[in-house]
N, C-alpha and C positions, 0 to 999 in steps of 0.2 A: 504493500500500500504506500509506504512511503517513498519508494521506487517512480511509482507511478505519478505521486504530486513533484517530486523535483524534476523528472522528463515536462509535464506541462507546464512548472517555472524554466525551465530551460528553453520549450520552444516558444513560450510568452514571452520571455527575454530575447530571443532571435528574433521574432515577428515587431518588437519594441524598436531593435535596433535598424528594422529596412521598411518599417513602414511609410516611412515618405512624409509624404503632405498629409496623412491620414493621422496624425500624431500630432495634429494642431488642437483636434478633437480633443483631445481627453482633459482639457480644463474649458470646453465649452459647458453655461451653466444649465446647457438644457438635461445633461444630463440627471434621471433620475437619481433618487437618492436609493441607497441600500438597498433599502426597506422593499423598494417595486419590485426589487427584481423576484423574478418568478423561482420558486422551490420546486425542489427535486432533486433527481441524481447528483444533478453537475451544481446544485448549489455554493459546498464547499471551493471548486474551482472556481465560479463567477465572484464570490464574494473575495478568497483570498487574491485575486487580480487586482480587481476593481481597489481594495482597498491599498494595494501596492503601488496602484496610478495604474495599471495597466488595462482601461474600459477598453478602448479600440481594437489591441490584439487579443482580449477577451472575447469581445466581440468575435473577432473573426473566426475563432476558435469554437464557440458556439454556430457559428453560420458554416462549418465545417463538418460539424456532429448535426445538423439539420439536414444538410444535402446528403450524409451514410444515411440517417431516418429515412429521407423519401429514396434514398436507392434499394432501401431493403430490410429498415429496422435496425436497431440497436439495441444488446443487450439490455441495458439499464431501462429500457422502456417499451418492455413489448406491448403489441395492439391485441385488442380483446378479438375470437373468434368473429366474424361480421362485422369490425368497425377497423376499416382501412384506418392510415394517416388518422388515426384517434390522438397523437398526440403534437400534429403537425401545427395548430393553430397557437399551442404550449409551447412550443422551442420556435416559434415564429418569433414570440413577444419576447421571447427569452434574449432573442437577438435585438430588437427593438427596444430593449429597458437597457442595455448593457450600452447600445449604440445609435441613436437614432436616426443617425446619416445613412444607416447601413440599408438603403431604403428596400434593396433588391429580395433580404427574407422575407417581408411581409408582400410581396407584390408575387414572390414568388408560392409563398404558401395561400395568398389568395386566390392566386388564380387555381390552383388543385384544389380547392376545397370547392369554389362558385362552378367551376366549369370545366371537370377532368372528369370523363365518363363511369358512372357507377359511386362515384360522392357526392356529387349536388347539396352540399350543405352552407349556402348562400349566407345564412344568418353569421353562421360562425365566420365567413370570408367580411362580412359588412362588421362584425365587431371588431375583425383583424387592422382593416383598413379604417376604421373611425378611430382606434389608437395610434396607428401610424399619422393620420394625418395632424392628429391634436399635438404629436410630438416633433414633426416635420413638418409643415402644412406650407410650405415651399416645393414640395416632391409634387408636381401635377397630377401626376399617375393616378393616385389614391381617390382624388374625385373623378378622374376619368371614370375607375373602376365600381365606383361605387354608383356612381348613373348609370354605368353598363348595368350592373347588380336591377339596380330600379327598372330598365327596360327589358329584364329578364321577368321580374315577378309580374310584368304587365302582360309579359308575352308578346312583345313586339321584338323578335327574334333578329327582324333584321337592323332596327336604329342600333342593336345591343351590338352586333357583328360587325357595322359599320363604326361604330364608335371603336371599339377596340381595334380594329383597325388602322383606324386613323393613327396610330400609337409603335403601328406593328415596327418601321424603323428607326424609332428611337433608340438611344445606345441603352436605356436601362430597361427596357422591353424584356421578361425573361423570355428566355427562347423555349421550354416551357408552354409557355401562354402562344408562345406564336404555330406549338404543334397542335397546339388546343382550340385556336382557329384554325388553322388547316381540317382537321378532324372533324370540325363544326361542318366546315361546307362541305367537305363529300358525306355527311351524314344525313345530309341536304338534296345530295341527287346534283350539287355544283363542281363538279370532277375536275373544268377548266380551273376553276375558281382556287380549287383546293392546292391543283397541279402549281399554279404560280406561285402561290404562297411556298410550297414544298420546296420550290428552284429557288428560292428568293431567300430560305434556310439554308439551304445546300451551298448556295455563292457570299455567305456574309461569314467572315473568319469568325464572328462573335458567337455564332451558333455551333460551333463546333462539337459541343454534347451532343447536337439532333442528327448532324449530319449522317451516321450510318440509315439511322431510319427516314431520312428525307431519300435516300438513294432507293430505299425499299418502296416509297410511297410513292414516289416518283413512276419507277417501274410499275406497279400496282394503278395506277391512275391510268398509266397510258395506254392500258389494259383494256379498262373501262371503257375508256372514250373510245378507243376501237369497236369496242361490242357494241355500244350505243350507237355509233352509226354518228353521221357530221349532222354537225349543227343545222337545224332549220333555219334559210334566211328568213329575214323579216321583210314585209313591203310595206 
């Protein structure tokens, strides 16, 4: 055990010494106090950082242990039988009390919770993104996301699509959320639609996570539009 806290004082102290501009943070006073941050496993770690000065590579360190959860779980936090990412919207915040800049956790656990197939739990992505914006509320995303959220519960599927959209080449856009519009429109019976989005993951260095499966969906798409036969013109 004690093995294990001096390895994360050790790569807290590494990520302390090369974190750049991202080190200006850790005397900004938005930072929460203590007290916020969220309990659990990795408590002892967040608190003895934070109170070392080290919130920012704490941070990252937690935004680290968030992206193993959604690749496949962690020990310290398994999900109940039926409840996917049960604890994704919990180490979203965890990232978001420790660091509020860090805007890409909660954009990224919102968007798997509002609109990753088989979760749909909307309420839990609108409480995610109304603490991120009360603590960021500079980050545009979070009300993008949360008016997408509102034109989801209306059911107007497409302002929701098109608004998200609008967003999809920004540099903090998770990529993510951009295979989760892709997904959207060929779930849709929009194959072209979906096809471009897919290429447009495939050609941008920043998606680089998606890229094997945009090569898959790619191939898969063009599948489709072959068997569905060419577009009807319009007159």
């Amino acid at each position: 055990m004690r093995l294990r806290w001096l390895l994360v004082a050790a790569a807290a102290f590494a990520l302390a010494l090369f974190a750049g501009s991202r080190m200006r943070r850790l005397h900004e006073p938005r930072f929460p106090h203590l007290a916020e941050l969220k309990t659990g496993p990795f408590s002892f770690q967040d608190a003895a950082l934070a109170v070392a000065g080290f919130r920012a590579p704490a941070a990252d360190l937690a935004w680290i242990q968030l992206l193993q959860y959604a690749a496949g779980g962690v020990p310290e936090l398994p999900d109940r039988p039926g409840h996917p990412y049960e604890h994704l919207a919990g180490l979203s915040l965890r990232v978001a009390r420790l660091d509020p800049s860090l805007h890409r956790a909660v954009l990224f656990a919102s968007g798997i919770l509002a609109w990753f197939h088989g979760i749909e739990r909307p309420d839990e992505a609108a409480e995610l993104l109304n603490e991120g914006m009360l603590r960021s509320p500079e980050q545009p995303l979070y009300a993008l996301y949360l008016a997408a959220l509102a034109y989801k519960k209306q059911g107007d599927t497409d302002r929701m699509i098109a608004l998200l959209e609008s967003s999809f080449d920004l540099p903090e856009t998770p990529s993510t959320m951009k295979a989760i519009l892709a997904n959207l429109r060929q779930s849709r019976g929009e194959y072209r639609q979906a096809l471009s989005l897919w290429k447009r993951i495939q050609e941008n260095d920043r998606d680089a996570s998606e890229h094997a499966r945009a090569r898959i969906k790619i191939a898969e798409l063009k599948i489709l539009l072959a068997q569905s036969g060419p577009t009807p013109k319009k007159y």
